[in-house]
mmCIF file of the N, C-alpha and C atoms, coordinates in Angstrom:
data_MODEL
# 
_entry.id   MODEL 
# 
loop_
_atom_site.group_PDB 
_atom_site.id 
_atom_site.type_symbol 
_atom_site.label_atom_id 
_atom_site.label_alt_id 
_atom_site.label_comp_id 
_atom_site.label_asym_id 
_atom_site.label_entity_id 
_atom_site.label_seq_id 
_atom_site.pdbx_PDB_ins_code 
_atom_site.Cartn_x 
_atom_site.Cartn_y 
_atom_site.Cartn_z 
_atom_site.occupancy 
_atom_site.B_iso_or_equiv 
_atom_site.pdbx_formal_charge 
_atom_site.auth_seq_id 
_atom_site.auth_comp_id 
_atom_site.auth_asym_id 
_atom_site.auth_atom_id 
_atom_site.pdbx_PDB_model_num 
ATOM 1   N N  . UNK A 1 1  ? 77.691  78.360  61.839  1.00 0.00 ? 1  UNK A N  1 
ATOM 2   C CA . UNK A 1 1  ? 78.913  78.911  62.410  1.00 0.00 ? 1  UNK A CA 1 
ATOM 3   C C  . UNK A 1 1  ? 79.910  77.763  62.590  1.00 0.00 ? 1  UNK A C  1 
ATOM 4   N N  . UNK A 1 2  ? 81.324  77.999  62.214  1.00 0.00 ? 2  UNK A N  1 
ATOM 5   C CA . UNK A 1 2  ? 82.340  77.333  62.189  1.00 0.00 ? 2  UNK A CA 1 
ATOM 6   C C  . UNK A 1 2  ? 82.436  76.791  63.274  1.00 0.00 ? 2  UNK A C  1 
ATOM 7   N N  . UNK A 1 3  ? 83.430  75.653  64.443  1.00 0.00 ? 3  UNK A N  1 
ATOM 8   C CA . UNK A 1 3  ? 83.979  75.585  65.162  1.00 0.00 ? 3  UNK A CA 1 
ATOM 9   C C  . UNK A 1 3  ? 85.349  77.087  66.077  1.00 0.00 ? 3  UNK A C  1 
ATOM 10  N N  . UNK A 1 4  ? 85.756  77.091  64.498  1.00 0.00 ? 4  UNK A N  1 
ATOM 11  C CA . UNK A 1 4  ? 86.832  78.211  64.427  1.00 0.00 ? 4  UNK A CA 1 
ATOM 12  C C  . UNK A 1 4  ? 86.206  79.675  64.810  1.00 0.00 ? 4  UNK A C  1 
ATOM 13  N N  . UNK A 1 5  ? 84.931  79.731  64.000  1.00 0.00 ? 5  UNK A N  1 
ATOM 14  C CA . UNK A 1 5  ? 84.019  81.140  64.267  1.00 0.00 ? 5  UNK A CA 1 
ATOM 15  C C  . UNK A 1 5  ? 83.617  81.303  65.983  1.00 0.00 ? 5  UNK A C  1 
ATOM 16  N N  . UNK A 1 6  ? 83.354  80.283  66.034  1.00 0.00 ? 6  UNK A N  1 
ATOM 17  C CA . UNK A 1 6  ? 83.098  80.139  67.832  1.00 0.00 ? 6  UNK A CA 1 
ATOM 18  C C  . UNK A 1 6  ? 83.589  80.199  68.897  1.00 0.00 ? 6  UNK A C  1 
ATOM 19  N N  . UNK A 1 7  ? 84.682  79.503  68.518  1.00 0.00 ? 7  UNK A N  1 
ATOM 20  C CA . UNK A 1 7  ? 86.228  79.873  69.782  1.00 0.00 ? 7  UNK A CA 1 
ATOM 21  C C  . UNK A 1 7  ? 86.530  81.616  69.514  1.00 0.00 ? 7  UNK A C  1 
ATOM 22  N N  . UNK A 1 8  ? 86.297  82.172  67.904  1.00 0.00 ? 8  UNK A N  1 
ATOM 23  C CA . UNK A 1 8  ? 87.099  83.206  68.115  1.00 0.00 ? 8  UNK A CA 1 
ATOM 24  C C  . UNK A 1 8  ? 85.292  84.191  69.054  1.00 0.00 ? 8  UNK A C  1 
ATOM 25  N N  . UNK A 1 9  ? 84.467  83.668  68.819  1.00 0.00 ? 9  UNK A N  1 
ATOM 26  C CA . UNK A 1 9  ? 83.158  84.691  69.018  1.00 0.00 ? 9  UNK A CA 1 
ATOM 27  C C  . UNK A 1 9  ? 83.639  84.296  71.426  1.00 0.00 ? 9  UNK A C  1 
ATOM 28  N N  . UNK A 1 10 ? 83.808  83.436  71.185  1.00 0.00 ? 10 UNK A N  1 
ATOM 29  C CA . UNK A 1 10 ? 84.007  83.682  72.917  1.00 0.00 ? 10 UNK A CA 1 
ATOM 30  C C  . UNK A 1 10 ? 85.014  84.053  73.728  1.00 0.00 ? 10 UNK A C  1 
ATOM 31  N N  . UNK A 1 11 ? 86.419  83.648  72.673  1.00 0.00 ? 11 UNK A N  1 
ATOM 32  C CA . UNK A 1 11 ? 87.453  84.755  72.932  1.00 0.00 ? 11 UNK A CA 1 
ATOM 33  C C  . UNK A 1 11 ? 86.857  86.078  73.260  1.00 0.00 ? 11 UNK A C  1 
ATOM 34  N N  . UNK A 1 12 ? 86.208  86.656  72.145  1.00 0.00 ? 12 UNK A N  1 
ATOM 35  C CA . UNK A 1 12 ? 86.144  88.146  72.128  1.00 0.00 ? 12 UNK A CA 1 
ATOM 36  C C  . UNK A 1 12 ? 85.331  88.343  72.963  1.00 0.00 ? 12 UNK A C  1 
ATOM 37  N N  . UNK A 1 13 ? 84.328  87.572  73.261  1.00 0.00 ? 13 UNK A N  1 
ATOM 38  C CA . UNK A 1 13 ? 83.139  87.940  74.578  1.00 0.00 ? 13 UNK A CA 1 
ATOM 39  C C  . UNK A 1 13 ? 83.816  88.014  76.001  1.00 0.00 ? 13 UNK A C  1 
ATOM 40  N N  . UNK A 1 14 ? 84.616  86.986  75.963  1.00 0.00 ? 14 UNK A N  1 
ATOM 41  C CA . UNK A 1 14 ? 85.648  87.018  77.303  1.00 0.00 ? 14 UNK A CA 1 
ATOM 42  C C  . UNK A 1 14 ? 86.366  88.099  77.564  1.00 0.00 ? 14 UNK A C  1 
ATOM 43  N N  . UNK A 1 15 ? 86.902  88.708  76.547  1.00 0.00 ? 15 UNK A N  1 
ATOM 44  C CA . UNK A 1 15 ? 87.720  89.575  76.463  1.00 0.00 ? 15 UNK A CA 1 
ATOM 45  C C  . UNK A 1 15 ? 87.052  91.340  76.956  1.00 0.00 ? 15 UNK A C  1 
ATOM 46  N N  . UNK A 1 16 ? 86.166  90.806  75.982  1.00 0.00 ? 16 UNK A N  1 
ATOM 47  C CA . UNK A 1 16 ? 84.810  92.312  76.375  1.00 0.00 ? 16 UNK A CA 1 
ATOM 48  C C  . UNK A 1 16 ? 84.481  92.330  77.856  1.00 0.00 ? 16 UNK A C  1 
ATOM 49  N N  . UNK A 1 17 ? 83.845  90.932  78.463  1.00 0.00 ? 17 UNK A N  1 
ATOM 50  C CA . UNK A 1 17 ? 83.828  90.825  79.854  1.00 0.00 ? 17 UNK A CA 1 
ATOM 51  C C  . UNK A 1 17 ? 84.601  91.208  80.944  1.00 0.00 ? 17 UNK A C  1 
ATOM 52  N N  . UNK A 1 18 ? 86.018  90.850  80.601  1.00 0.00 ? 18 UNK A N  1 
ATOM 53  C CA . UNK A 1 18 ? 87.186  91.455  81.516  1.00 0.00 ? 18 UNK A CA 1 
ATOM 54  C C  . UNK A 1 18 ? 87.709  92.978  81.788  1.00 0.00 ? 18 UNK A C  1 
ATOM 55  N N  . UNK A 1 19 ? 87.082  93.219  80.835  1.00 0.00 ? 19 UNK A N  1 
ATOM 56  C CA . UNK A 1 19 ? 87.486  94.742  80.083  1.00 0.00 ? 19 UNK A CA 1 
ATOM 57  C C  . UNK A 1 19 ? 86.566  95.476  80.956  1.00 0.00 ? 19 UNK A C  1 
ATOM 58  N N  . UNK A 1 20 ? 84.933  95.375  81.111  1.00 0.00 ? 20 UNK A N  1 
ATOM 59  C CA . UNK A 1 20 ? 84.239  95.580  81.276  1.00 0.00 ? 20 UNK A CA 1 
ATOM 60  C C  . UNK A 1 20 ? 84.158  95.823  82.846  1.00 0.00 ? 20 UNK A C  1 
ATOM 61  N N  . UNK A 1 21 ? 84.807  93.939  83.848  1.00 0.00 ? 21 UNK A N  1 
ATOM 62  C CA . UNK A 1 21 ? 84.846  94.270  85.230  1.00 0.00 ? 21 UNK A CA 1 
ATOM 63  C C  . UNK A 1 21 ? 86.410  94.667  85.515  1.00 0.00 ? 21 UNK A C  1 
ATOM 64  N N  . UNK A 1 22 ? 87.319  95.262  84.342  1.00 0.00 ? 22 UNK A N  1 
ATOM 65  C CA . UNK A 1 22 ? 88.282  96.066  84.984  1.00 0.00 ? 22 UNK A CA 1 
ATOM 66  C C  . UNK A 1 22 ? 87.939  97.214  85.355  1.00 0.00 ? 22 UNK A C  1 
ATOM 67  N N  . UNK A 1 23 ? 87.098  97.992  83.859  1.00 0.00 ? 23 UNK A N  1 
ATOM 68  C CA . UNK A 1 23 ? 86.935  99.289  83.981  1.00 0.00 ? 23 UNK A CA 1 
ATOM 69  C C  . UNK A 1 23 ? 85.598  99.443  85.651  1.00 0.00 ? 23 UNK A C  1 
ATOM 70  N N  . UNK A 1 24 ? 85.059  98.777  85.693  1.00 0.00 ? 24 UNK A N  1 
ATOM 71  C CA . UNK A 1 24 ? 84.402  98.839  87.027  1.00 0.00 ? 24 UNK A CA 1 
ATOM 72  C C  . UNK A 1 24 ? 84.811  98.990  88.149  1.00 0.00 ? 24 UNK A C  1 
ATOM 73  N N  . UNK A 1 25 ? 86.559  98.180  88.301  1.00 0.00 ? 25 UNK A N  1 
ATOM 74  C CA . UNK A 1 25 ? 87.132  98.091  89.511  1.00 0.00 ? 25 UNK A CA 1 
ATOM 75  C C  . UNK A 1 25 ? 87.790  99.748  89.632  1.00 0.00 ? 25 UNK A C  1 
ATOM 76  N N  . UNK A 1 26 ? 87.658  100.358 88.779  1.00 0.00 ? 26 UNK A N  1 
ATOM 77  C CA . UNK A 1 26 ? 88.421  102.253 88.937  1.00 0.00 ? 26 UNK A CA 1 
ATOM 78  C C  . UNK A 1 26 ? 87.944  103.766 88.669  1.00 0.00 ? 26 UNK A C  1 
ATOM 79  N N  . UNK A 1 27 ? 87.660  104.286 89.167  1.00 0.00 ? 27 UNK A N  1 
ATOM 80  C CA . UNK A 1 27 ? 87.251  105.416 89.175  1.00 0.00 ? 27 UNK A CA 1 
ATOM 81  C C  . UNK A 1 27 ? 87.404  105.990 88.045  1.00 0.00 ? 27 UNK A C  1 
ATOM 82  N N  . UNK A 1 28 ? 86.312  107.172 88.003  1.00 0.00 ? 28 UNK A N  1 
ATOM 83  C CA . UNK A 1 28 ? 85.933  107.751 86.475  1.00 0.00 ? 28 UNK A CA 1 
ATOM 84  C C  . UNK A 1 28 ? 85.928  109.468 87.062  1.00 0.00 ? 28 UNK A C  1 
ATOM 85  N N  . UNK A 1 29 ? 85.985  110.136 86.236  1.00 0.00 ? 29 UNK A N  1 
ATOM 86  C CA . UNK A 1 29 ? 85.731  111.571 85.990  1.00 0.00 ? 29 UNK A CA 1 
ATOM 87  C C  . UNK A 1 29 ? 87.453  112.409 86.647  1.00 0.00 ? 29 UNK A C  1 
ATOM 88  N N  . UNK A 1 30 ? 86.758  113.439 87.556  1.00 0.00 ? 30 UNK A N  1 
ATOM 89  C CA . UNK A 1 30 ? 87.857  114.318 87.708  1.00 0.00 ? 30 UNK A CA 1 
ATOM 90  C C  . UNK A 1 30 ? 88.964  113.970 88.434  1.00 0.00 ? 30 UNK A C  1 
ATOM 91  N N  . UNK A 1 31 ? 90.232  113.298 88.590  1.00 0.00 ? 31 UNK A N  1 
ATOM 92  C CA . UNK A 1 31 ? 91.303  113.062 89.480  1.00 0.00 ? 31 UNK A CA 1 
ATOM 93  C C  . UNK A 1 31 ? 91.508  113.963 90.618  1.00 0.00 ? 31 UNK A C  1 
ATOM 94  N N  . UNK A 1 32 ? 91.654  113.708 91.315  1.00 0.00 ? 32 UNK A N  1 
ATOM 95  C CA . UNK A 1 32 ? 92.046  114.458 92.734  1.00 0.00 ? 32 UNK A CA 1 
ATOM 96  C C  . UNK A 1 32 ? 93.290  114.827 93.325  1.00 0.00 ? 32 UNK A C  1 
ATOM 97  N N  . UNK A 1 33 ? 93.753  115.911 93.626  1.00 0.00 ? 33 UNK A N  1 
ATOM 98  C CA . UNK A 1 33 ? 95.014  116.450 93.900  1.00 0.00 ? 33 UNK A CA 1 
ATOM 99  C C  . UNK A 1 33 ? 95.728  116.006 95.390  1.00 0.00 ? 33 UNK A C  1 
ATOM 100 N N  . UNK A 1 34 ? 94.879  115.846 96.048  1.00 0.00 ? 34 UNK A N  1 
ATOM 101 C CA . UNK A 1 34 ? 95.199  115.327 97.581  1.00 0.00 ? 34 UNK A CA 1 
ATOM 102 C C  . UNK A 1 34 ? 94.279  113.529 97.705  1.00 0.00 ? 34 UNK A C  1 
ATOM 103 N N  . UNK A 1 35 ? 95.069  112.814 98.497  1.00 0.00 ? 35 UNK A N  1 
ATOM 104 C CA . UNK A 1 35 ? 94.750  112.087 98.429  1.00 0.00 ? 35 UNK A CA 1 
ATOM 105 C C  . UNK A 1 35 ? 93.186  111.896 99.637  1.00 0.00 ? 35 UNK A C  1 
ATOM 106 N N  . UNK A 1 36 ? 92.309  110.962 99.308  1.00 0.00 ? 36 UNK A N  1 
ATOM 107 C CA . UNK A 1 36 ? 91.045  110.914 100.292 1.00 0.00 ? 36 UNK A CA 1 
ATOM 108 C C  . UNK A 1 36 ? 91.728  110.305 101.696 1.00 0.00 ? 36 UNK A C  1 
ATOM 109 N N  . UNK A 1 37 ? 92.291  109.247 101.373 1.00 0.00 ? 37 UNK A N  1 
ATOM 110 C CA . UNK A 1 37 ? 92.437  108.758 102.719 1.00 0.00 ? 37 UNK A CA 1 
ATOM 111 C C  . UNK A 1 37 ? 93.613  109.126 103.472 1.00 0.00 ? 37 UNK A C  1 
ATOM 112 N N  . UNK A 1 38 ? 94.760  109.560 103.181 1.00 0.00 ? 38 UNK A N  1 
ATOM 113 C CA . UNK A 1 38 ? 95.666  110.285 104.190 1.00 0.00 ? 38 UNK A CA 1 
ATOM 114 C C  . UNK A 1 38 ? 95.682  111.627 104.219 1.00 0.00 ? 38 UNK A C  1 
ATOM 115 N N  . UNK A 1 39 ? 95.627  112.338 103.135 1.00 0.00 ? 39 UNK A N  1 
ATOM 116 C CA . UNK A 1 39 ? 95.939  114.265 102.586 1.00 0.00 ? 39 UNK A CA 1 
ATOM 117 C C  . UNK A 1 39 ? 96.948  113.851 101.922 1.00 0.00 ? 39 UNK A C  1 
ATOM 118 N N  . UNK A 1 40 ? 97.892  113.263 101.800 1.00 0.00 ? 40 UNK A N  1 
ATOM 119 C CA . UNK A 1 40 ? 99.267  113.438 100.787 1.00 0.00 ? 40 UNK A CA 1 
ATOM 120 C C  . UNK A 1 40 ? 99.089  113.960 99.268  1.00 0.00 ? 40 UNK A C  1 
ATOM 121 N N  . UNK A 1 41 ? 99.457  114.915 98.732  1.00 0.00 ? 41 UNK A N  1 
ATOM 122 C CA . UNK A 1 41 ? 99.084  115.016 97.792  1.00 0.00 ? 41 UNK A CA 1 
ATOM 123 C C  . UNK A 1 41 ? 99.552  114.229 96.777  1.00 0.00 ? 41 UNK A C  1 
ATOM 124 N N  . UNK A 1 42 ? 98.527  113.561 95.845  1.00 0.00 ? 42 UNK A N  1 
ATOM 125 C CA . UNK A 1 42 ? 98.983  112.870 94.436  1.00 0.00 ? 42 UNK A CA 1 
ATOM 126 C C  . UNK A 1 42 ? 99.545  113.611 93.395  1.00 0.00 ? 42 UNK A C  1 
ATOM 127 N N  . UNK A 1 43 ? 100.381 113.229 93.173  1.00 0.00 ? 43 UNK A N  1 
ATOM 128 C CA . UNK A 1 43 ? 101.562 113.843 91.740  1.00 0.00 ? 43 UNK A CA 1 
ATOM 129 C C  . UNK A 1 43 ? 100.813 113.725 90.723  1.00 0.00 ? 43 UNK A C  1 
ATOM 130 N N  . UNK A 1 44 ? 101.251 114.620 89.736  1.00 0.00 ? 44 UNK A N  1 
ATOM 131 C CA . UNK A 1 44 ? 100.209 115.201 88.934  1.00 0.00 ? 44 UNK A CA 1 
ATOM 132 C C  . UNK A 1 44 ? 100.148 114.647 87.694  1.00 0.00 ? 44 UNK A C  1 
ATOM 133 N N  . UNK A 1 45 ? 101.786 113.389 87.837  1.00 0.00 ? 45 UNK A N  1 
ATOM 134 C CA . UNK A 1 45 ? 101.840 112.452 86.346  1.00 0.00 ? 45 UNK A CA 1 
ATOM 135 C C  . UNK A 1 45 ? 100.666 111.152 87.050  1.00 0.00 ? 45 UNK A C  1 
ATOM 136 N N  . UNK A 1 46 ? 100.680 110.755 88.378  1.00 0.00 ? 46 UNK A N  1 
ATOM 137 C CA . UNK A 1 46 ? 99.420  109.799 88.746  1.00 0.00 ? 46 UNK A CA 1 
ATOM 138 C C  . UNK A 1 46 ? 97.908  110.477 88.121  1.00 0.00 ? 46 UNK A C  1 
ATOM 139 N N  . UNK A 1 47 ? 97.839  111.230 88.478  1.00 0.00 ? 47 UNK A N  1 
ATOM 140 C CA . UNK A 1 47 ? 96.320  111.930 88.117  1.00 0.00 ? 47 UNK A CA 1 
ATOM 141 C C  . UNK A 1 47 ? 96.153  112.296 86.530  1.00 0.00 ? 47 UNK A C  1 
ATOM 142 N N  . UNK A 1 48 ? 97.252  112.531 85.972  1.00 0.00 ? 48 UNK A N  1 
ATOM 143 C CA . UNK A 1 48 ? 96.770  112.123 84.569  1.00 0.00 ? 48 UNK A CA 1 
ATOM 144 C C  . UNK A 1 48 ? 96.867  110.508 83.834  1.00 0.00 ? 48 UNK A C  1 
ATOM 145 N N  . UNK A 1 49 ? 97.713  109.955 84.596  1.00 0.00 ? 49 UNK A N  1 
ATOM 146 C CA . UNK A 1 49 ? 97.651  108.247 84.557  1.00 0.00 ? 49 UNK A CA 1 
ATOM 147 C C  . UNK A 1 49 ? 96.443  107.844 84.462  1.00 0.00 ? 49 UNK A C  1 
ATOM 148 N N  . UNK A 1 50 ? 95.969  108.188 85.421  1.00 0.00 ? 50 UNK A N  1 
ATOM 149 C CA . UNK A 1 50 ? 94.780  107.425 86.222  1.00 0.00 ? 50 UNK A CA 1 
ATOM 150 C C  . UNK A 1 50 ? 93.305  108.325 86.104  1.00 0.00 ? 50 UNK A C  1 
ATOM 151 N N  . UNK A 1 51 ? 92.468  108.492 85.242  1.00 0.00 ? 51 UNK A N  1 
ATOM 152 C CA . UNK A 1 51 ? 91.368  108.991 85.346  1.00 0.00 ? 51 UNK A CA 1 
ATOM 153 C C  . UNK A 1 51 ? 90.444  108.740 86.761  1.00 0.00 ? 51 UNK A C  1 
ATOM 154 N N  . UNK A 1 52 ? 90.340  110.136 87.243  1.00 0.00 ? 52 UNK A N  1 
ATOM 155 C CA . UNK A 1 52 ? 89.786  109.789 88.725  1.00 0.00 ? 52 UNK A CA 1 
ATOM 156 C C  . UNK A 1 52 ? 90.445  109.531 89.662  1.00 0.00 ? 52 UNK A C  1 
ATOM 157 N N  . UNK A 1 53 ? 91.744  108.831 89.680  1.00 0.00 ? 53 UNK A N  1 
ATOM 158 C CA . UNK A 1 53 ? 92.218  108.454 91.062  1.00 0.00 ? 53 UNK A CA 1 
ATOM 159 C C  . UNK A 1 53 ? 91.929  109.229 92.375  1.00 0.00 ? 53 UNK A C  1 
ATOM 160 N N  . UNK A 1 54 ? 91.809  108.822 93.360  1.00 0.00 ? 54 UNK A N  1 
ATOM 161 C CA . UNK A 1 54 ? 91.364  108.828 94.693  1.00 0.00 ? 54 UNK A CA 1 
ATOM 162 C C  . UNK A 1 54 ? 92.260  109.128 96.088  1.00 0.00 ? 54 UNK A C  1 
ATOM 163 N N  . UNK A 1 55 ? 93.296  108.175 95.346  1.00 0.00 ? 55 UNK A N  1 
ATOM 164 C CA . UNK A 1 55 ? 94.146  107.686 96.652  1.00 0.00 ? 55 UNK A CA 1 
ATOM 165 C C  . UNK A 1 55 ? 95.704  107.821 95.870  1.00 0.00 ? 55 UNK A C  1 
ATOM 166 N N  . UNK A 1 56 ? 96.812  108.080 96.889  1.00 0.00 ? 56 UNK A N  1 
ATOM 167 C CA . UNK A 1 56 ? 98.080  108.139 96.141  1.00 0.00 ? 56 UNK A CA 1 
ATOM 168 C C  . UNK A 1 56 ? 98.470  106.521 96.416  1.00 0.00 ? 56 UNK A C  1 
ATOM 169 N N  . UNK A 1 57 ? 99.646  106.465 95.951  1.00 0.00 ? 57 UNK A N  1 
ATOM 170 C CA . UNK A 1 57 ? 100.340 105.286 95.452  1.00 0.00 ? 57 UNK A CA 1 
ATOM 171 C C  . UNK A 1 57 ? 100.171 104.266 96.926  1.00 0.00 ? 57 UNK A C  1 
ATOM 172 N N  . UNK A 1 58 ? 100.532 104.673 97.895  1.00 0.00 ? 58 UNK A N  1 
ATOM 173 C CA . UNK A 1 58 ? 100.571 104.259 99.022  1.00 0.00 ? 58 UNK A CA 1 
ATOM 174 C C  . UNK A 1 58 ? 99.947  103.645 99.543  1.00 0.00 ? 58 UNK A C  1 
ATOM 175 N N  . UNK A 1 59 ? 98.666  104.708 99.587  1.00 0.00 ? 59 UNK A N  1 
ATOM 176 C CA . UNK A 1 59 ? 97.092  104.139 100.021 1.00 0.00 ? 59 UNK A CA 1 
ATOM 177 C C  . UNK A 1 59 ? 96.624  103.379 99.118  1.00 0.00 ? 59 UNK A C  1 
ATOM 178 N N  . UNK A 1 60 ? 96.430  103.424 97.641  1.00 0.00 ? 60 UNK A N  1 
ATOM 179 C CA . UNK A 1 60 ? 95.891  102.520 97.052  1.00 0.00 ? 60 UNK A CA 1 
ATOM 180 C C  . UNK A 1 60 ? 96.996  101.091 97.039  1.00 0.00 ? 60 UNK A C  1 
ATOM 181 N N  . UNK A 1 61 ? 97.861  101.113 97.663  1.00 0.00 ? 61 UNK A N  1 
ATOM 182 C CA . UNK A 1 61 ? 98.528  99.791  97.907  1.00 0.00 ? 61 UNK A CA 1 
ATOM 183 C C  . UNK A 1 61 ? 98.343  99.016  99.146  1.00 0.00 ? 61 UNK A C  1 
ATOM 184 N N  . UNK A 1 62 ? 97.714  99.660  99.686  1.00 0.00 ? 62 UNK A N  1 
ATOM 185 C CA . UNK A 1 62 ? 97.763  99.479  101.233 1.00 0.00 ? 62 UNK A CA 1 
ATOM 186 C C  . UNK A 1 62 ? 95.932  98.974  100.713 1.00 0.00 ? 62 UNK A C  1 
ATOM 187 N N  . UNK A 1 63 ? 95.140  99.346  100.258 1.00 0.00 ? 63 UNK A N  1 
ATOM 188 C CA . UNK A 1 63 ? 93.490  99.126  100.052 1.00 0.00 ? 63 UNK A CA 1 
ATOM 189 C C  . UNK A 1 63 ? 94.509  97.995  98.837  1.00 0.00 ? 63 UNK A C  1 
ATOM 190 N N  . UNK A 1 64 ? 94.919  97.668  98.370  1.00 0.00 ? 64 UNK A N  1 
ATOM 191 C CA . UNK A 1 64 ? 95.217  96.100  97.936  1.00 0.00 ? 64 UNK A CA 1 
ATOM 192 C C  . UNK A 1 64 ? 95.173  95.122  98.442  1.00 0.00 ? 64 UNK A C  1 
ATOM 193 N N  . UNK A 1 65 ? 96.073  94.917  99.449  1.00 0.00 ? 65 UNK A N  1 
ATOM 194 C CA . UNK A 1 65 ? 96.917  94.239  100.070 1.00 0.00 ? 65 UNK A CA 1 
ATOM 195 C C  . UNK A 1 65 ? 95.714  94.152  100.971 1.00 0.00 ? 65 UNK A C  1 
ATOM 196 N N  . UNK A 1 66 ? 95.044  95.117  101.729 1.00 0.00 ? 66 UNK A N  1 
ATOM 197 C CA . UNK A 1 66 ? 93.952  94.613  102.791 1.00 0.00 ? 66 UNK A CA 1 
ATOM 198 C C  . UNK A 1 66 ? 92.750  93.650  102.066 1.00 0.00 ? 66 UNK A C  1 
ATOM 199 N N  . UNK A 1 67 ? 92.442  93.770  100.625 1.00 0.00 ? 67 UNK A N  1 
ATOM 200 C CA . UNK A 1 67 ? 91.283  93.563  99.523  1.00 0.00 ? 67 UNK A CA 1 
ATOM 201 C C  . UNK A 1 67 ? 92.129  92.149  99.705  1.00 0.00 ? 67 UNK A C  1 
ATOM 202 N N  . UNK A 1 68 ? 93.084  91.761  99.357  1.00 0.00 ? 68 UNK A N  1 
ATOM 203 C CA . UNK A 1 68 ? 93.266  90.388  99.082  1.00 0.00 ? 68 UNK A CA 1 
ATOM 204 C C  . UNK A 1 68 ? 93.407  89.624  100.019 1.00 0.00 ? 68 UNK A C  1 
ATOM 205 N N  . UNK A 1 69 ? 94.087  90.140  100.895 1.00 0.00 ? 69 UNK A N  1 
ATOM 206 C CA . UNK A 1 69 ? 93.687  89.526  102.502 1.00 0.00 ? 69 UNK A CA 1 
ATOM 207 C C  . UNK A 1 69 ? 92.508  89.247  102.851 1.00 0.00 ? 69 UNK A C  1 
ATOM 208 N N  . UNK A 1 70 ? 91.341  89.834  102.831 1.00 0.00 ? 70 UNK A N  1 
ATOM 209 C CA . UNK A 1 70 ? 90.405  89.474  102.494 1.00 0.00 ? 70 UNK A CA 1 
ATOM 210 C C  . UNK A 1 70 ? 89.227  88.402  101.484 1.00 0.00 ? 70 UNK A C  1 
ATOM 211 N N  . UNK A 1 71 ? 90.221  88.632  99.976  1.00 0.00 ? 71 UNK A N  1 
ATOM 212 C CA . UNK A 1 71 ? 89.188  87.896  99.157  1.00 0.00 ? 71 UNK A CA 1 
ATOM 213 C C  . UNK A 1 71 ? 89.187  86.206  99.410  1.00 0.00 ? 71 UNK A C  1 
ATOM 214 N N  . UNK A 1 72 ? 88.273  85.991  98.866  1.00 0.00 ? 72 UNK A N  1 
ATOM 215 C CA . UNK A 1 72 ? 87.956  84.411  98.824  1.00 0.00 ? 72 UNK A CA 1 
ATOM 216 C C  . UNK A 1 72 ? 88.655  83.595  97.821  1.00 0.00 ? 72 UNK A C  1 
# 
């Protein structure tokens, strides 16, 4: 294997990796019409955006902003 073959083989592994703990960080299956954590209901262009979403715009900004306040 090349030098060249190698940078591009861990590019793409990196790439697969990120991909991998994005799709982890978001919800999967049916979207939800009201939101879990206040009731507001989510608009119906978010819920086809977003496979699964949970929370409307608000709340999932607000569970950001507390997540990074938090992280290390």
């Amino acid at each position: 294997m090349t030098e060249d073959e190698r940078t591009e083989a861990a590019i793409a592994f990196h790439q697969e990796l990120a991909l991998l703990k994005h799709r982890q960080g978001h919800a999967t299956g049916q979207a939800l019409a009201v939101c879990e954590a206040c009731g507001n209901s989510i608009p119906p262009e978010r819920q086809r955006a977003i496979p699964g979403v949970r929370l409307c715009v608000q709340c999932k900004e607000a569970e950001e902003i507390e997540g990074k306040r938090w992280a290390i």
